[in-house]
Every structure is written in C-alpha cells, then in structure tokens.
C-alpha positions in Angstrom: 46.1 -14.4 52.4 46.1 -16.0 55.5 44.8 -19.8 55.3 43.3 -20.9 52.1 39.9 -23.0 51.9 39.4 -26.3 51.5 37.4 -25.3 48.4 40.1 -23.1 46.9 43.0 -25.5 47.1 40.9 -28.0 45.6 39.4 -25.9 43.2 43.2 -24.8 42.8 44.1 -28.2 41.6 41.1 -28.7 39.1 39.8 -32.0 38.7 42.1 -33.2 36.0 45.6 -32.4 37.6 46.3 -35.7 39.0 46.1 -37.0 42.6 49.5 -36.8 43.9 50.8 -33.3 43.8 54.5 -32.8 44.4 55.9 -30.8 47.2 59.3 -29.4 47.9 61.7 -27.2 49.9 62.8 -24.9 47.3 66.2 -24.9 47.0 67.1 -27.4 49.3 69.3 -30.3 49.7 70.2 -33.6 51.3 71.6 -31.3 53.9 68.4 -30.1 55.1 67.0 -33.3 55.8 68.2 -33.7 59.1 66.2 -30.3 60.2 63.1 -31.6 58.7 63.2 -34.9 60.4 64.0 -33.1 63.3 60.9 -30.9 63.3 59.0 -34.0 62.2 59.8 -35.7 65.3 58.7 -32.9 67.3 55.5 -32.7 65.9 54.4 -36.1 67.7 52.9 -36.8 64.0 52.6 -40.9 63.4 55.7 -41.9 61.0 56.8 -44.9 59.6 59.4 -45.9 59.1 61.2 -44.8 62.5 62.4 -41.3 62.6 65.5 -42.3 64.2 66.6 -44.3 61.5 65.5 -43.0 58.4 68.7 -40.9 57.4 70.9 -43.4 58.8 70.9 -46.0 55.7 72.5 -45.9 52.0 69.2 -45.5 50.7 66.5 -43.9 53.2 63.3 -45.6 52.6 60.3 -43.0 51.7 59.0 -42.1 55.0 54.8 -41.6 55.3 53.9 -39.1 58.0 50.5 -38.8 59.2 49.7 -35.6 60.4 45.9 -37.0 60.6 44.6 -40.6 60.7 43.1 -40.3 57.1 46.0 -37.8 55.8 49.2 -39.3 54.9 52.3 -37.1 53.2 55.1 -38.8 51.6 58.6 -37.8 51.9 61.4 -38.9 49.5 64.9 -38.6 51.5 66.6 -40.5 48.7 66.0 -37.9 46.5 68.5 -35.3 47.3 66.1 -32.5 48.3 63.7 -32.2 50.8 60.6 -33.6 48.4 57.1 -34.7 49.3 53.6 -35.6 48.3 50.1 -35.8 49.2 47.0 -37.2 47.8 44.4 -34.9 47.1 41.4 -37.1 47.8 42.3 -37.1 51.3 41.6 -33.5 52.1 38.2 -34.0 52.1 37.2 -31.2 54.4 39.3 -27.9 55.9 40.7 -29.9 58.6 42.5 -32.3 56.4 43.7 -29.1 53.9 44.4 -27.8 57.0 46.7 -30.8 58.5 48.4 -30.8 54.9 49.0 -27.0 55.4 50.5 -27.6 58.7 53.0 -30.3 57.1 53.8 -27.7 54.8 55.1 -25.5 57.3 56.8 -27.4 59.2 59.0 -27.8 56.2 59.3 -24.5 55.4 60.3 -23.4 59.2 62.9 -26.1 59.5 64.8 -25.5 56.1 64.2 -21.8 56.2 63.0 -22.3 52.1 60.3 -21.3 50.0 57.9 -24.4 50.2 55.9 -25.1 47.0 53.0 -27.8 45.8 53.1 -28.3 42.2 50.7 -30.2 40.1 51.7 -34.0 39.5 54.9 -34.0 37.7 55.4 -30.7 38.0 58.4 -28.4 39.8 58.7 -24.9 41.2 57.8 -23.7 37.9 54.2 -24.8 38.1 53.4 -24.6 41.2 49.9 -23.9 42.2 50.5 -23.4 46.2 53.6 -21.9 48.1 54.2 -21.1 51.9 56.6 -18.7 52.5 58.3 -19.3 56.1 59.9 -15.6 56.3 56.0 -14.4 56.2 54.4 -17.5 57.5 51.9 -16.8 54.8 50.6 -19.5 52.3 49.4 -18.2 49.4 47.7 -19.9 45.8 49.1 -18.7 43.3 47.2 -16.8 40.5 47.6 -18.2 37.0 48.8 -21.4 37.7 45.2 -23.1 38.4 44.3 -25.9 36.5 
C-alpha cells in the first residue's frame, strides 16, 4: 500500500470515533520497552520526561514524544505493553499523518511486532491501521472504518 493519505486515515477514523486512538505493539510486553526507548532516543524526537529515566522508576510516568512541534504521541510504560496514543486533530495535513506514521514504525522496528491503531477504547481487534515491520508496509485495514 505504501503510505496512506492524510485523507484516508482520517477518513479511516470517521468523524465520530473519538480523538485519541490507541496504539500498540502487538504482542508485546514490559520487556520490549527498553528497545523502544532506545530507538526513541535515537530519533532526536523531543521527549518529556527524560528518556534516561523513564524505565528507571516503580511507576514510569507516561512519556509524550514529539515527533513534530504540533504532534505529540503518548506512551504508557506503566502499562505492561508497549502502548500509545495520538490525537487525531493534530494530523492536520500529510506531514503530520506522516510524523505519526513514522512513530509508528519506529515501534514496530524496535520490538519486531505487528503495530496496530485502533479506534478509542478499542484493541487489536478493531483496529483500523497496522504497520507491519517484516514488510515495512502500513496498511488500513478494510472493514474496520468507522
């Protein structure tokens, strides 16, 4: 499929699917966090808090990466797995889809997993959007549009 449009992740979504989709590493675990703030910190993306220190308390704080001034992804190390969101009315234009594709990858390439974005609330099960590291292909899936 190559990269999708702005216009067809959007339209992916629909405009009554909620504004903070869910991401996540299929499959993975607290395990592959490491790897993904690894590759995080070689991206030279804006993070807060510290890289260095987010796996290094009882309860990692939600870290908010930048990968573009005006596009911010959430990650959730607490959680268990390697999760993440984003908020749709920041991709604006392709080069924000694009910046949120790019985050997306990243993730997939350092755990090696299937790398899905689900409607708000939802899991694997519903998800509307999936990179797929051992093709490096993204790819919206059919059906699942709002």
């Amino acid at each position: 499929m190559g990269t999708p449009s702005h216009a067809d992740v959007v339209a992916a979504f629909g405009p009554d699917a909620g504004h903070l989709p869910d991401g996540e590493a299929v499959g993975s675990s607290a395990d592959d966090w490491p790897a993904v703030i690894a590759a995080l910190g070689r991206s030279g993306w804006p993070a807060a808090p510290d890289l260095a220190s987010v796996l290094d308390t009882e309860e990692p704080p939600t870290l908010a990466v930048h990968p573009l001034p005006a596009v911010q992804v959430n990650f959730f190390p607490a959680w268990g797995y390697v999760a993440f969101d984003i908020d749709l009315r920041e991709l604006v234009d392709q080069p924000s889809t694009d910046a949120v594709l790019a985050v997306i990858e990243l993730v997939g390439r350092a755990t090696g997993r299937t790398v899905v974005l689900a409607h708000e609330g939802g899991g694997p099960e519903s998800a509307v959007l999936s990179y797929d590291p051992s093709d490096d292909e993204h790819r919206l899936l059919p059906g699942r549009w709002a």
